[in-house]
N, C-alpha and C positions, 0 to 999 in steps of 0.2 A: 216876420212869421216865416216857419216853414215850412213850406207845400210835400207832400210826398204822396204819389200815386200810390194806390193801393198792390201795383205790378213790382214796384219796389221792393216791397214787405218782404223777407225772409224767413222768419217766424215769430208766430204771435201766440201769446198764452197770458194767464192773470196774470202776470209779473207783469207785463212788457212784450214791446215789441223792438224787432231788429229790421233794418232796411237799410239800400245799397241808395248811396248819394250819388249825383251826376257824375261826379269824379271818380266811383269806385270803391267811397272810403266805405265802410259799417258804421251806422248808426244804430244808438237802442235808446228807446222811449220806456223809462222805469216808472212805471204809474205810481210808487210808494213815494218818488221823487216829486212826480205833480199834484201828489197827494198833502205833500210839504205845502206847495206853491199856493197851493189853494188855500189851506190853514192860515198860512202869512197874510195871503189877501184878506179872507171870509173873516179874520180873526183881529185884524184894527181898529182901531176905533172910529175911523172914520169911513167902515163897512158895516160897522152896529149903528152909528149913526144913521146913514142911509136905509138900513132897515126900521129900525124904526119909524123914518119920518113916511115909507113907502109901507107902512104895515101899523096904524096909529091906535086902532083897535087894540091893539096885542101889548099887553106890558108886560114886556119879558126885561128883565135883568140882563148885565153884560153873562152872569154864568149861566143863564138859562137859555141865553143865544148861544152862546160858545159849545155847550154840547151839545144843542141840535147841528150846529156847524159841525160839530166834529163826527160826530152819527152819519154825515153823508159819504162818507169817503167818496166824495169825489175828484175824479182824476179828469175829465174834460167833459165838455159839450156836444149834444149831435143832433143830425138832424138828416133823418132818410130821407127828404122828400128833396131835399137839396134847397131851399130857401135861402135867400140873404139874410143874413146878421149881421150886428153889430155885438161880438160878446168879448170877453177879458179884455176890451180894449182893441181889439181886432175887427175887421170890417172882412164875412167873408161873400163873396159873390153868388149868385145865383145861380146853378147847376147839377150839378154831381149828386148823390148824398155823401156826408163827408161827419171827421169828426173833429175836435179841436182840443187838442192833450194841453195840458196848465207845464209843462216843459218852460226852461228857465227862457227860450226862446219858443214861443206858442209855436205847436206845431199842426199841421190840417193836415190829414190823413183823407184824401180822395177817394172813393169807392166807386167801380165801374158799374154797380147798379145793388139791389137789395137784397140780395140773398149775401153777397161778400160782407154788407156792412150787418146785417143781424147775427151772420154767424160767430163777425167779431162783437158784437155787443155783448151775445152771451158770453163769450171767452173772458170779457172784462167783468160781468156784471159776476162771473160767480164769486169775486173778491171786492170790487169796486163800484161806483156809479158813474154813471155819465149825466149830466142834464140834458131833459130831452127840450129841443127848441123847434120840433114838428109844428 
């Protein structure tokens, strides 16, 4: 996983964001890219399995999952209150509030407190979603 403080960021808008790495380089987090990531994941068969067997009531079809799957667009995870998780496989710690992009290496975006992390929410949300894990 990787960490980037929110002091990092360079700019951010629906598309993506841009941020400076410890070394100087440019990064950019293309949310249509974790938008993929997600798809691949949410879109297996052995992520319709697990929904189902976590959802027993519901008898949906693989296409009737597949485009509520694809309806979400979402691009990562978050959570203002800063809580631990366990989500895509990633373990994040108790802290900050923070968010966690589907990036082909998960990435956790740091927030120095709640005004930085809602203003970017809306930035993402007027294209994308986030799942929210408050």
């Amino acid at each position: 996983m990787i960490t980037v403080d929110y002091a990092q960021v360079q700019n951010m808008d629906e598309h993506g964001f841009s941020y400076i790495e410890v070394n100087d380089n440019l990064q950019r987090v293309d949310f249509a890219e974790c938008y993929q990531n997600y798809l691949t994941k949410r879109l297996s068969q052995e992520a319709y399995e697990l929904h189902r067997k976590a959802n027993p009531t519901l008898a949906f079809s693989y296409e009737k999952y597949a485009a509520r799957v694809k309806s979400w667009t979402e691009v990562g995870a978050r959570n203002i209150l800063g809580g631990a998780s366990n989500w895509w496989g990633m373990h994040v710690e108790e802290g900050s509030p923070w968010m966690l992009f589907y990036t082909d290496i998960p990435t956790l975006l740091i927030f120095p407190g709640g005004e930085a992390f809602e203003e970017t929410r809306i930035k993402i949300h007027r294209q994308w979603s986030t799942f929210d894990l408050t």
